[in-house]
N, C-alpha and C positions, 0 to 999 in steps of 0.2 A: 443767618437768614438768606434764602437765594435769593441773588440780585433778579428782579421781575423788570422786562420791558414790554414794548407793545409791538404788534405782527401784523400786516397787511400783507394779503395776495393779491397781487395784482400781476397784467400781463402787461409787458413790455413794449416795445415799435413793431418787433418781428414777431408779435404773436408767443412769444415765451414765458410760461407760466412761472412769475418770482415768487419769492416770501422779502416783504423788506421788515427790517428792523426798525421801530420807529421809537428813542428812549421819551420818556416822559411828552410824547402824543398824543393823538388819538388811536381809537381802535379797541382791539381784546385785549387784557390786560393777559398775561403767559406768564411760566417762569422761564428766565432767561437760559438755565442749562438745556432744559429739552430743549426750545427753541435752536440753541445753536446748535445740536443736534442734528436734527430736521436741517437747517441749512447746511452745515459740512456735509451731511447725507447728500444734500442735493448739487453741491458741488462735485462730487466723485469721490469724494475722500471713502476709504475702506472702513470700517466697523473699529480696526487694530488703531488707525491712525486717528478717529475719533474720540477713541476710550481714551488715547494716551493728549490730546488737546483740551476735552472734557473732566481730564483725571479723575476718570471711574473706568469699572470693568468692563468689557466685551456684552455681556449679558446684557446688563444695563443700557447699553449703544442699542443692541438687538429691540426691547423690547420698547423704547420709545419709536424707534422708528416703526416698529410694527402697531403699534397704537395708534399712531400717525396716520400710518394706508390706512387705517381699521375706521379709526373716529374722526380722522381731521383734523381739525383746530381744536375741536372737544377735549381732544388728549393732552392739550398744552397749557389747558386752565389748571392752576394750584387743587389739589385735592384738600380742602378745609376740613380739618374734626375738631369734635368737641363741640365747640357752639356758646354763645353767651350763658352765662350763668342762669338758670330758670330764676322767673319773678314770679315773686310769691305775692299773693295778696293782703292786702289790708286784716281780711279777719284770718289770717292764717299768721302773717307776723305778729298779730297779740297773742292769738293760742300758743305759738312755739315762746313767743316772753313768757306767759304764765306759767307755760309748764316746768322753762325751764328757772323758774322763779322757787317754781316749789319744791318741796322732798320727792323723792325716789319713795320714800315710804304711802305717802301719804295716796300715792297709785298702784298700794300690793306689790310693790316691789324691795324686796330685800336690801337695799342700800343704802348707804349713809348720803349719798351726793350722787350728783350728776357728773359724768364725762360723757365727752362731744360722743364718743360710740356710742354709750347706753342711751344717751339722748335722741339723736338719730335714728338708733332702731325702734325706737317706743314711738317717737312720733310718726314712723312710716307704719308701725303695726297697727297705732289709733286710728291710723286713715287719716293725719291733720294733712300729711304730705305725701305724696307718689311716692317722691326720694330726693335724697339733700345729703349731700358730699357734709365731711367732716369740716373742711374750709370754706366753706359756704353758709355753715351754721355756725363758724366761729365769729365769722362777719357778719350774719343777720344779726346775731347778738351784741356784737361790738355798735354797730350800726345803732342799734334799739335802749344802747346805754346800760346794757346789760353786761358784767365781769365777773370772773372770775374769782372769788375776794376770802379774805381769811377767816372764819365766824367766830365772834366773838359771843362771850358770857351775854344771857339776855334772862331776866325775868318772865318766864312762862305766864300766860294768860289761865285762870282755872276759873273764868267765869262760863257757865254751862250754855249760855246763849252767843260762846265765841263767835261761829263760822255762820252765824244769822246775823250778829250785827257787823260783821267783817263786812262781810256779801252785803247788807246796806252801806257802808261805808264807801265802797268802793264803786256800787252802783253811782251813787251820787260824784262819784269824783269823772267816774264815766259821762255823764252828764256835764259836767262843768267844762268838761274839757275837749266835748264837742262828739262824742266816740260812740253816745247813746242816745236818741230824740226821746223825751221827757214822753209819759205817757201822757192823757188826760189824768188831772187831776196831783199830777208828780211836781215837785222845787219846781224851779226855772232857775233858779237864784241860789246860792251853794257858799255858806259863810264857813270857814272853821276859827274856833273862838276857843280862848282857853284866859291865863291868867298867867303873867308873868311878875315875878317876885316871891319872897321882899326885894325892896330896892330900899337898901340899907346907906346911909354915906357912912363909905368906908374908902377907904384908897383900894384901886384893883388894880394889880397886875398888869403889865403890857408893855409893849414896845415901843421906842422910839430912837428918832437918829441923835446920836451924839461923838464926839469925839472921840479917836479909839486909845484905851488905854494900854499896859501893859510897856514895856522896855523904849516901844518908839513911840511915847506919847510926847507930848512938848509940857517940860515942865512947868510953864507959864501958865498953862490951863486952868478954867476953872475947875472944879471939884466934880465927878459924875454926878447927874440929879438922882437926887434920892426922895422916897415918896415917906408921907411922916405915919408912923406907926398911931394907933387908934386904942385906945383901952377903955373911951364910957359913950356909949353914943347916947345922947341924950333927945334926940330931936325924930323918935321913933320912926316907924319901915312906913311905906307907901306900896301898893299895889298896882298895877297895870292890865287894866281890860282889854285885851288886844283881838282883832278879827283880821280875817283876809277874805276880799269878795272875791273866788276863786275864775270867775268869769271875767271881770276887770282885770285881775292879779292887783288889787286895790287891797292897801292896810291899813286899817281904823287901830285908834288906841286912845283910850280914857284912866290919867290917874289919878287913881282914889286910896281915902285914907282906910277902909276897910274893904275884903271882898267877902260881905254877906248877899245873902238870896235877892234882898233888894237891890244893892247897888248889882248886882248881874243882871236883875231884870228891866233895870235903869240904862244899861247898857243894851240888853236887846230891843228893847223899843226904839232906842236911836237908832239900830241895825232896821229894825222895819220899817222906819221913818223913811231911809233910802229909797224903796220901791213901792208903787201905789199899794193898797191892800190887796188889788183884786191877783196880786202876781204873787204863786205862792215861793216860800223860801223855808230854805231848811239850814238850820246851824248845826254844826256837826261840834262837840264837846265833851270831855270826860265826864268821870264817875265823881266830881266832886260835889260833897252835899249842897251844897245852893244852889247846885244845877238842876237837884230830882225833885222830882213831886213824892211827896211824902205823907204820910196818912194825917199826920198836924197838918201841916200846911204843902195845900195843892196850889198854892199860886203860878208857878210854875206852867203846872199844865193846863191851866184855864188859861191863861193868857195864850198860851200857842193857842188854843182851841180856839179862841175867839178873835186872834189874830191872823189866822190862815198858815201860821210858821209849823213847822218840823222839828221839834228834837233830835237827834240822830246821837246816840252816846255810843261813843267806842267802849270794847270790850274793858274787864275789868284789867288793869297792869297792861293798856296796850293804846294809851295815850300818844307812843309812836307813830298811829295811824293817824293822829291828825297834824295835817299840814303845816300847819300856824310854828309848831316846835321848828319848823326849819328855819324858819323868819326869826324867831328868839336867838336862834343864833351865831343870824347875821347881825344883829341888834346890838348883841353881845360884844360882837369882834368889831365892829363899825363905829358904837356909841361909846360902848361900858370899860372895857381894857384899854388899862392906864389912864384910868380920869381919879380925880380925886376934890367932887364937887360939896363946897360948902354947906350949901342946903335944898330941901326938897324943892323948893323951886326952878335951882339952876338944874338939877339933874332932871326933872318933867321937860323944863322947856328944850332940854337937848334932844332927848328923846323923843319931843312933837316934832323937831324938825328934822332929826334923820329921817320918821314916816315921809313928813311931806318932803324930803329928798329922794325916798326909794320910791315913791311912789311917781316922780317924774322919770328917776332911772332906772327902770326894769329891767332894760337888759344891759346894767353895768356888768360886764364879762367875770370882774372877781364877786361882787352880790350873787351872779348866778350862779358860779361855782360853789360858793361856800353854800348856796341855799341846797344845790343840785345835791353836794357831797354828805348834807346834813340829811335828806330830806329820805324816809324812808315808804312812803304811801305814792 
């Protein structure tokens, strides 16, 4: 980088027009090679004797000083290119997420995936952007928590009303998260609910600190803990009605010894219990039968109807889309691995109090991640 000082004309006692050099002053800010330049110039020094104190060419000597008589000072300011990064806006960095969320197919184009080229030039053909450097979309994306990633094996959704209940789905998450203003008559309030279990006592799995064994352990040690093997359970499974107010980032959970249509609807009442009536709310939940209204029994949707609530059911095989599966499996790694609780009591009451511990720590840095890494909607 050229070392840059700063420049003052000024005249002398006898009337003699200077240039002083002023380092970190006041004044124009210059770079320092023309400037000295300019000043050897005006000392007498020849163009030869210049190049070789400035070590550069003749040419080079010639044409700053000729820019000098031409422009002045003008001439001695850094010529700057390029320029800051363009900033994009708010509804332009979602369109460029989304699209590049989606398939290449799925916009008539021939291609299995996305690369920053094909990416780039489609969104400047859309019109989403003027124009956007390869590195620049690599970091809008980086930025937006958007990667790279390897795709795994996924059960395809073949319900026919997929990209309509998607598009509600997502609408509503729009909403919750601050990015859509509800219309009249839309949630305000934005639950995803689903059902986790069995919760079987069983010994799980998991890690924990202990002594290290192999060649340099100390023979004196106790034995590594070992978890006791299980072959009758006889004190049958429990279920867990779990919700997240997506607007709080608040977790409700109720366990019960069965999940039929009633205990769900036992459980959504307590959810609307939360907000006066007059404020609508929508639960966002799969395809599982206690959740539909069904030609025997409409309970289901007379109660929304008459309690001002929304159903929102995600597509069929595409349960991923709701949120709450992220929470299961930080639940999972936080409560569940490596316990090995006696009875349904002691495993409930663990599990009320991890809730009411995430629900003080929301932004516990590893909770987030494992929710972040989990979480695909």
């Amino acid at each position: 980088m050229a070392e840059r000082v700063r420049v003052r004309e000024i005249d002398d006692d006898e009337g003699n027009r200077l240039l002083r050099i002023v380092r970190r002053g006041t004044g124009s800010v210059v770079t320092w090679r023309r400037a000295q330049m300019v000043l050897l110039s005006a000392q007498g020094m020849s163009t030869g004797q210049i190049a070789k104190v400035a070590f550069t060419s003749e040419d080079r000597v010639r044409d700053v000083i000729h820019n000098f008589n031409a422009d002045g000072f003008d001439s001695l300011y850094p010529k700057y290119k390029g320029g800051r990064a363009p900033v994009f806006t708010l509804p332009q960095r979602r369109e460029i997420k989304k699209i590049a969320k989606s398939k290449p197919a799925e916009h008539g184009l021939p291609f299995s995936r996305w690369s920053l080229t094909k990416l780039a030039d489609f969104l400047v053909a859309e019109g989403v952007v003027e124009d956007i450097s390869h590195e620049g979309l690599r970091e809008l994306l980086r930025a937006e928590g958007v990667s790279f990633q390897a795709v795994k094996t996924w059960k395809g959704s073949r319900d026919p009303d997929y990209a309509a209940k998607k598009a509600r789905i997502e609408h509503l998450y729009a909403i919750a998260d601050g990015e859509v203003v509800p219309d009249p008559g839309e949630p305000a309030v934005i639950f995803c609910m689903d059902e986790f279990g069995p919760l079987n006592l069983q010994p799980r799995p998991g890690r924990q600190w202990t002594d290290v064994g192999g060649k340099g352990k100390d023979p004196n040690r106790e034995p590594r803990p070992r978890m006791r093997a299980t072959y009758t359970r006889t004190q049958g499974v429990r279920h867990m009605f779990a919700a997240l107010d997506l607007g709080k980032d608040r977790m409700y959970g109720h366990v019960k010894k069965r999940k039929r249509r009633g205990e769900f609807l036992e459980f959504c009442r307590y959810l609307r219990s939360l907000y006066p009536l007059e404020v609508r709310i929508a639960i966002v939940c799969d395809n599982f039968s206690p959740h539909l209204t069904t030609k025997k029994d409409k309970r289901v949707g007379q109660w929304a109807e008459a309690n001002n609530v929304e159903i929102a059911y995600t597509p069929t095989n595409s349960s991923y889309l709701n949120r709450i599966e992220a929470q299961f499996t930080a639940l999972r790694e936080f409560t569940l691995n490596g316990t090995d609780h006696a009875d349904h009591r002691e495993q409930a009451s663990m599990i009320r109090r991890y809730i009411a511990w995430r629900n003080r720590n929301t932004d516990n840095p590893r909770l987030r991640r494992i929710v972040k890494r989990a979480n695909v909607a």
